[in-house]
C-alpha positions in Angstrom: 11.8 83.8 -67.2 9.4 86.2 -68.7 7.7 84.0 -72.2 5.0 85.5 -74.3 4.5 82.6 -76.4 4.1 79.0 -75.2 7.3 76.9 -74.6 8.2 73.4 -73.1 9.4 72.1 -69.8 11.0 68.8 -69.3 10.4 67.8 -65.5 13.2 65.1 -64.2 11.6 63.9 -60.8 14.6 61.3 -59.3 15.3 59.8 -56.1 19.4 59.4 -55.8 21.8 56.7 -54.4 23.7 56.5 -51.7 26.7 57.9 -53.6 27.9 60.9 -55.5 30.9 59.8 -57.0 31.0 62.9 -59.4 27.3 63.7 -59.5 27.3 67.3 -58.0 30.2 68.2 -60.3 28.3 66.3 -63.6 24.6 68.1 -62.8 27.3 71.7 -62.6 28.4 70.6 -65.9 25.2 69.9 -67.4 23.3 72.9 -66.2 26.5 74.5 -68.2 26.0 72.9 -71.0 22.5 72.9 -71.1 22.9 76.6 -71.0 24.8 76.7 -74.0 22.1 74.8 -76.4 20.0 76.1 -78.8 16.5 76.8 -77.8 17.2 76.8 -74.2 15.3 78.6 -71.8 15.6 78.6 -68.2 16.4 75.9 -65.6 15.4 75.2 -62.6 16.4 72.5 -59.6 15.6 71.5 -56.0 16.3 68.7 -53.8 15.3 67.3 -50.3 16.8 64.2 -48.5 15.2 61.8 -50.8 13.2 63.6 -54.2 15.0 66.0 -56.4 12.8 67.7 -59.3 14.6 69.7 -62.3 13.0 71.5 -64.7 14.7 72.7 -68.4 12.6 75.0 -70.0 12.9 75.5 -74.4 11.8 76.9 -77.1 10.9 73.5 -79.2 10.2 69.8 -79.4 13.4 69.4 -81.3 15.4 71.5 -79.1 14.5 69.1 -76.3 15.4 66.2 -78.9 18.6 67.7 -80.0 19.6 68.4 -75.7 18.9 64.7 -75.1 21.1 63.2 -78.0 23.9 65.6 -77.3 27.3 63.2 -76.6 28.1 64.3 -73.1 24.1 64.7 -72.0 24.2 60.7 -73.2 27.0 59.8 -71.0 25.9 61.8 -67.8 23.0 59.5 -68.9 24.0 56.7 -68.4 26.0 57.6 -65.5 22.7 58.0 -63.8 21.4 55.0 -64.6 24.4 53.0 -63.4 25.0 54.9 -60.7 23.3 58.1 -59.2 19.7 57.3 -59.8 17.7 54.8 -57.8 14.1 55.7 -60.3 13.5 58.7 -62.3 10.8 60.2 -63.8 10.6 62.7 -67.2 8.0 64.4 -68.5 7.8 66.9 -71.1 4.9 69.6 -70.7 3.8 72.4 -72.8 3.9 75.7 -71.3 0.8 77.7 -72.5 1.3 80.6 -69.9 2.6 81.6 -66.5 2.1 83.7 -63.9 4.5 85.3 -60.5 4.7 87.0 -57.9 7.3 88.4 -56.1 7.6 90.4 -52.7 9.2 93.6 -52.7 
């Protein structure tokens, strides 16, 4: 991801359950549909034996609003609060520049 102008990152820190009962085929289907949303950016995700962190990257506040309020977003939602996530964290960050490297 290569921004010129400032953008936002929403940072969901989580620890998980015991079960998955769906939940590596509903974070697929959300990092699908997340894809698919206005305003969206870049995502990306990594998880050790107890703490995952995923980061969405968008254009605007209201893109970030409209992601959150989207029907099957609200019921993978819920899904995590019933039954995939033990605590979870968000925070939404402004993105005023970035840097990378990369070894060739």
């Amino acid at each position: 991801m290569n921004n010129t102008k400032p953008y936002y990152a929403v940072i969901f820190t989580n620890t998980r359950t015991e079960q998955d009962d769906g939940y590596s085929k509903m974070a697929e289907l959300m990092e699908e549909l997340a894809r698919q949303q206005p305003g969206f950016l870049d995502f990306e995700s990594a998880r050790d034996d107890s703490l995952g962190v995923t980061i969405s990257y968008w254009e605007s506040l209201q893109d970030i609003t409209n992601w959150k309020a989207n029907t099957d977003h609200l019921f993978a939602q819920q899904k995590g609060v019933s039954d995939w996530y033990q605590w979870y964290k968000v925070r939404i960050c402004l993105v005023e520049r970035e840097y990378e490297f990369r070894k060739k």
